[in-house]
N, C-alpha and C positions, 0 to 999 in steps of 0.2 A: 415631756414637759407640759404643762398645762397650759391652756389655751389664756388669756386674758384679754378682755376687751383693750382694740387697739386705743390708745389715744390718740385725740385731734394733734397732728403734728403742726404748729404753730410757725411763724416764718422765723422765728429764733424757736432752737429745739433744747432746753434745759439741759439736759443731760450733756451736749454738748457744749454750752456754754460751762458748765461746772468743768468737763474736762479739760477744754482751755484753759481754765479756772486753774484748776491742780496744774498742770503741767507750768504755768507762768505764777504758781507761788512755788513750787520745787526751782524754780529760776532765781525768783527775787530772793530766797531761804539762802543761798548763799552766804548772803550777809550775816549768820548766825556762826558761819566757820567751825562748822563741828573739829574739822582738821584741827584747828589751835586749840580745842578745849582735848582732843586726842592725845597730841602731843601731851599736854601737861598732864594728861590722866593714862600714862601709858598701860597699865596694866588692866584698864576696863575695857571689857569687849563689847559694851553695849555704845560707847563713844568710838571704837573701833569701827561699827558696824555700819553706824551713820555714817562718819568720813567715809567710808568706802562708795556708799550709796550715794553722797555729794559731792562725787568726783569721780573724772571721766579714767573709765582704767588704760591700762598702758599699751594694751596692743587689742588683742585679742578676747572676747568675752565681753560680759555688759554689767551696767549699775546701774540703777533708778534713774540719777543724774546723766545716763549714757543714750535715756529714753526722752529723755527734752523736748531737742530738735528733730527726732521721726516724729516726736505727737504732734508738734507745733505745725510740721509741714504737712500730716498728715489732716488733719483739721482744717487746712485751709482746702483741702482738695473735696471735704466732706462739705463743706459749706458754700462750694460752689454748685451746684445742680440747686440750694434754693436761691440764691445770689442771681443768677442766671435767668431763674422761674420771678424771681422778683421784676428784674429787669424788662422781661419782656412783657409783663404785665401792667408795667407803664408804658407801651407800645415801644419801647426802645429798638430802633432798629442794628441791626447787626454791624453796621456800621459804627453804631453810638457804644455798641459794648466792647468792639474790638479798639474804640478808643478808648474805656475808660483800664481796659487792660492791657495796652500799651504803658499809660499812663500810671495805672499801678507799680507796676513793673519795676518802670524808671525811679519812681519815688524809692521804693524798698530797694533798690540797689544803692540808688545815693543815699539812703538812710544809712545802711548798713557800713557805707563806706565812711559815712560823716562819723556815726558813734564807734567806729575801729581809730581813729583820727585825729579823737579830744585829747589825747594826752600826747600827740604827736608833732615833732617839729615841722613837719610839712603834711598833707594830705597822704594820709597810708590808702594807698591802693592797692587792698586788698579785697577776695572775692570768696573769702569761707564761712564770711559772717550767718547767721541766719538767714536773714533779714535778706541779703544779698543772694543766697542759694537758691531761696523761694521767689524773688527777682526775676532770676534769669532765666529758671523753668515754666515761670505762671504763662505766657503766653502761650508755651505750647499747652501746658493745663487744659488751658482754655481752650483752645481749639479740639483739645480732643474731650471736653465737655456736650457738643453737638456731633458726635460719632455714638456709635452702638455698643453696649458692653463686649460683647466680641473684639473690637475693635480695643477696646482700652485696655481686655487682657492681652491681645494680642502686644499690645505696645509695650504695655508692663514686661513682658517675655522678652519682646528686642531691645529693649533698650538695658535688658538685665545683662541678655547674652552678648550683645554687640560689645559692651563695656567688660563683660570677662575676657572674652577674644582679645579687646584693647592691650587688657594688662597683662597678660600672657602672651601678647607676641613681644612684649617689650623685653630685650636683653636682660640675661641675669648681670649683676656685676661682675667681672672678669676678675683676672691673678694681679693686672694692676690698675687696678679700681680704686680713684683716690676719696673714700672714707672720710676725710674731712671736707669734702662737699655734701655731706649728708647729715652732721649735726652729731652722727650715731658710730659704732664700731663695728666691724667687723665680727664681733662675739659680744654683739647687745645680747642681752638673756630672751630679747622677745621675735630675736631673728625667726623666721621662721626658713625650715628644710625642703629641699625638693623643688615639687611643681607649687609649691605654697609660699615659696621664695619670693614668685613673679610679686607676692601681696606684699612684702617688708615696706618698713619704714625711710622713707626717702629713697630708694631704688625705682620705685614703680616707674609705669606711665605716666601718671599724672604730675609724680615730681619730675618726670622729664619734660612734661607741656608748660610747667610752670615755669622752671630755669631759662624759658624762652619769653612765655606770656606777660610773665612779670616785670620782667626788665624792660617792657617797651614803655612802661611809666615810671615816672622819675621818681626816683628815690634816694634818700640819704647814702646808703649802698647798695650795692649792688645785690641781687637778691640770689641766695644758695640753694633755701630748703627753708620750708616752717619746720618750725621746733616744736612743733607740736606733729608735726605732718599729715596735714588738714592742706587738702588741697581744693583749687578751684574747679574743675571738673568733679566733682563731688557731686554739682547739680543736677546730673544728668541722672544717676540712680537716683536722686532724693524725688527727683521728676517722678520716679516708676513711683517711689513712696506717697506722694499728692495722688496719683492716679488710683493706686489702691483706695486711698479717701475719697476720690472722687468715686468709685465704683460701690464702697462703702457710702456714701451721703444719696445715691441714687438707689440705694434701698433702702436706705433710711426715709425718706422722702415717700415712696412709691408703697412701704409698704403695708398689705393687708390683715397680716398677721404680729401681733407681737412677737410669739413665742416661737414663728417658724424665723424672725427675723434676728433672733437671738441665737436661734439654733445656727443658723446662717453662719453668721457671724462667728460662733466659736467652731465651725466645723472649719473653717474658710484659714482661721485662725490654728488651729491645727495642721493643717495643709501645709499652712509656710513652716514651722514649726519645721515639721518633718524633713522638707526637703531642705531649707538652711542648717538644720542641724546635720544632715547625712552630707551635705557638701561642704561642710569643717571639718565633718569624723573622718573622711576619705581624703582629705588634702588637696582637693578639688575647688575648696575656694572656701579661707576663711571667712567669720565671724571678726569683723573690725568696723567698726563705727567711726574712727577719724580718717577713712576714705570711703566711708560708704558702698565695702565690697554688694555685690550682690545679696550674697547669702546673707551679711546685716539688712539689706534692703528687705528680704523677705523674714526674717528672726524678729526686727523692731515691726515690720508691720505684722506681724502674727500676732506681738503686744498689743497693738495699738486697737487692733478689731475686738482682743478681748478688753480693755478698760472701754473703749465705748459700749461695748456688751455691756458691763457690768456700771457703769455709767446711765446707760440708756434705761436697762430694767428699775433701779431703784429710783432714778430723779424720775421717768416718765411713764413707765408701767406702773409703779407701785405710788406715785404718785407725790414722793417725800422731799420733792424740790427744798423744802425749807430746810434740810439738811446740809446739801448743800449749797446754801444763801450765800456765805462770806467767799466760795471759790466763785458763784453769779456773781456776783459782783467786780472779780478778776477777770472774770472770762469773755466779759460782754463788753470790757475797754483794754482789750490785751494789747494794742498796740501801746494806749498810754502806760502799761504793767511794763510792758519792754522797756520802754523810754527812762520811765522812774529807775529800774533797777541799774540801769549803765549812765544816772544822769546825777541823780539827788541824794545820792545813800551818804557819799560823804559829806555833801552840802549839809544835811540833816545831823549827822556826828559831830562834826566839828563844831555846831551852831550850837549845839549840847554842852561840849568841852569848855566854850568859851561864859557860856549864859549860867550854866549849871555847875561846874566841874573838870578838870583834866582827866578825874579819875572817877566821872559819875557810875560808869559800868565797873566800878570793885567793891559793890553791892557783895556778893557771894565770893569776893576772890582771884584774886590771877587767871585761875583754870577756866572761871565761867565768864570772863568779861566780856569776850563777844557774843553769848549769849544774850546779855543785857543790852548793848548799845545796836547787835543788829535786830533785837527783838523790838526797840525800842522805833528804831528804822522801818522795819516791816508793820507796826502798826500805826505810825505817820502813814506809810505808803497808801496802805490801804483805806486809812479814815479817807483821804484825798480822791479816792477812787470811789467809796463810798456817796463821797458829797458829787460827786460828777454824777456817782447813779441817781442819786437822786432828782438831781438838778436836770436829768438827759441828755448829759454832755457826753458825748461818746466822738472820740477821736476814731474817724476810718479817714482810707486811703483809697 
């Protein structure tokens, strides 16, 4: 690969703000429901193709929309080593930073908890949120931000392996194993066989820490199994996923070559590739994303190193930031992108319905309405986030 002069890496690094950028408008695109123009157009596989990609698949395997929350949390681990270098450069002492990372912490766990909530008769106390997973691992983040990269692969390794051991030593379901405490059947299509079993849907370890952890906070009922089966102990891999950003951000950061740093990054990237794919092929530990098996923890960050690769070269080797302008603009107040998209989307529809029309989005039709009303939604969103860029209003925590 050819050499290029490195860029002055800046204490915001473009490329990574655009990929925050992209990954928190693949968030807020929701609102465009390719799914209902799908349905109405069943016989088109180019609306096929998108639903698929905007929505989390059912067991096993990954879609664009199944890469979110790895980039989301992977980015925040990239962006601490200058977070960090910023801090200590207003003499902050160590002290002052393991407060404001206590403090972060707390916030994005009761953030996460508040916008799981809004639509709920009482406080849902729940802990799979994003917002909430990145929570409760940032402190360790953090701590292992002042250790050695040895150190952080090192961590990355145990904290893979400790959590495969977990769910492998956990009981298979037995002959009288009652199945309606799981949501699922006995011959769901996405059971999986074997030593691969320990990974299924509501069986595992972690919904067994759940049927305990959950119930000590009060709830309308009593708690079974997410229906989704997303569990709270998720953090712990998503931890290893941060730490990979963070190992990735401290050569972002550090380095002296563009092109050895790109090579880096896709060789590093192949790496995980390899070994998540051969520990699915062998039944040795699938590829699942709504428990965050190992083998996803290393599959989504073997993605995550090639779009920063390919993020990093075009915004900041090659210089073409203004490309990606409208994802800067996302990416540099992702918390308020979070906020808007679980806050204002229907505030902003119905305010249409009422001022404009019942039926403003039947512009083009049945099939395309939510096209129009959440297109119409996503560029509200973003003028708002626009005018904050401008203004220098940037909501952090």
């Amino acid at each position: 690969m050819k050499d290029f002069p490195l860029p002055v890496v800046p204490q915001r690094v473009s490329s990574v703000d655009a990929y925050r950028g992209f990954v928190m408008l693949l968030m807020m695109g929701e609102v465009l429901k390719f799914g209902r123009v799908s349905e109405a157009l069943p016989d088109s596989s180019f609306w096929a193709f998108l639903d698929y990609h905007q929505s989390h698949v059912s067991w096993i395997g990954c879609s664009l929309h199944d890469l979110i929350q790895p980039s989301f949390s992977f980015l925040v681990g990239v962006a601490l080593p200058y977070s960090m270098a910023s801090r200590a450069g207003k003499q902050q002492t160590t002290g002052m930073m393991w407060y404001h990372t206590i403090r972060r912490s707390l916030i994005l766990i009761l953030l996460g908890i508040f916008l799981r909530s809004m639509h709920a008769t009482q406080t849902n106390f729940t802990f799979e949120d994003t917002l909430t997973q990145i929570g409760l691992g940032y402190p360790l983040l953090f701590a292992l931000g002042f250790r050695s990269e040895r150190t952080q692969w090192a961590a990355v390794i145990t904290i893979l392996l400790g959590y495969g051991i977990f769910f492998a030593a956990y009981p298979l379901p037995g002959p009288y194993f009652d199945w309606a405490e799981t949501g699922i059947t006995a011959d769901w299509e996405h059971n999986l066989k074997g030593f691969a079993a320990h990974w299924n849907k509501n069986t595992n370890a972690a919904w067994g820490f759940d049927r305990w952890f959950m119930n000590i906070f009060p709830r309308v009922k009593a708690f079974h199994f997410n229906g989704g089966g997303y569990s709270t102990l998720s953090f712990i891999p998503t931890l290893g996923t941060m730490t990979l950003g963070l190992i990735a951000g401290k050569w972002l950061k550090n380095a002296t070559s563009s092109s050895a740093l790109i090579r880096q990054f896709i060789f590093t990237a192949a790496i995980l590739f390899v070994v998540a794919v051969t520990l699915n092929l062998t039944g040795i530990n699938p590829i699942v994303k709504r428990i965050w098996t190992p083998a996803w923890t290393l599959f989504s960050g073997g993605w995550c190193f090639l779009l920063l690769a390919a993020f990093y070269y075009v915004a900041d080797v090659k210089d073409f930031k203004s490309w990606f302008f409208p994802l800067i603009v996302i990416g540099t107040n992702s918390i308020a992108a979070y906020l808007f998209a679980h806050t204002i989307d229907s505030f902003i529809d119905q305010s249409f319905r009422i001022n404009i029309g019942p039926n403003y989005d039947m512009l083009f039709g049945e099939a395309y309405r939510t096209l129009i009303s959440g297109g119409i939604i996503l560029l509200i969103e973003w003028w708002i986030l626009y005018w904050m860029y401008k203004k220098k209003i940037f909501i952090k925590i």
